[in-house]
N, C-alpha and C positions, 0 to 999 in steps of 0.2 A: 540730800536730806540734811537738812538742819539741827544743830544741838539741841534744840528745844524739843524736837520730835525722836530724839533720840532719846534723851534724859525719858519721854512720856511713854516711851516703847519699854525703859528698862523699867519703870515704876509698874507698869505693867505685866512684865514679866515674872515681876517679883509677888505680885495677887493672886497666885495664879493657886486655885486649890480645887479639890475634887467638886465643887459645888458650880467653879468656873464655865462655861459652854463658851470653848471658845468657836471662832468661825474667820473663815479664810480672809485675807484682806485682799480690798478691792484691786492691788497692784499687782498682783498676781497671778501671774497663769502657770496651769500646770499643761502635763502631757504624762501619759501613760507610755512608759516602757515596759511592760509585763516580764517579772513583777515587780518591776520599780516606779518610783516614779520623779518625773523631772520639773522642779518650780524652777521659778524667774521671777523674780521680785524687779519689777519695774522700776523702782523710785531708786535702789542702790545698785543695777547690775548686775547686782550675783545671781549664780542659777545653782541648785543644789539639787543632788542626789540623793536617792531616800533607799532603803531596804524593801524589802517587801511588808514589813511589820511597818515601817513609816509609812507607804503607799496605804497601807489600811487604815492609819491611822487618820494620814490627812484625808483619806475619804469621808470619815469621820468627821471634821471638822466642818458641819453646817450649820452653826448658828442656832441649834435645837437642840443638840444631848451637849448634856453635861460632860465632864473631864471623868467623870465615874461610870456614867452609860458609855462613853467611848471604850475605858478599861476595859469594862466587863464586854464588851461588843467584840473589843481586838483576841481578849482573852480565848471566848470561846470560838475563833474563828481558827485559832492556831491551838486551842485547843488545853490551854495551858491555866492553872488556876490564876484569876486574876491577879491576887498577892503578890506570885511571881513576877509578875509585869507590869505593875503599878507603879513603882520606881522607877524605873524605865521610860513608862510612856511620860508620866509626869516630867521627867527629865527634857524628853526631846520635846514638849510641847512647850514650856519654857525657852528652849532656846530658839524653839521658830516662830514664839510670840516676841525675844529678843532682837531673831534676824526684820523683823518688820513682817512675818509671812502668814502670823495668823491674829487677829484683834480678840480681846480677852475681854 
């Protein structure tokens, strides 16, 4: 990967707000470990590991809900008031808009 798509990953990562909908990028393949899950970012090599809250999350990530419909989606899946896990998810979805794994 090149500087230039780098610097454009991190400008991107940094837009990233509840009105955002992000969606998977095209370099990427996952796999289900239940209840994990395991990406592979084709362009850089790396393969990452998720929780089961990330696995929900990047399920999440199709191009169609917002960074706020995901919240509130993950929320009531584990049950938990969204508030609680808004930081959070905001947090990891940033850095996997960073690592190259999700387009914003």
């Amino acid at each position: 990967m090149n500087r230039k798509m780098i610097d454009k990953e991190r400008q991107q990562m940094s837009s990233l707000s509840l009105l955002s909908i992000p969606a998977k990028a095209a370099a990427v393949r996952s796999q289900s470990m239940p209840p994990d899950m395991i990406l592979l970012n084709l362009n850089s090599g790396y393969y990452y590991s998720t929780n089961p809250v990330g696995a929900a999350v990047w399920a999440c990530c199709d191009g169609l809900q917002s960074v706020r419909a995901i919240i509130s989606e993950v929320a009531a899946a584990f049950g938990v008031p969204a508030e609680e896990v808004q930081g959070d998810i905001l947090d990891f979805l940033t850095d996997m808009a960073g690592e190259g794994l999700l387009r914003v």
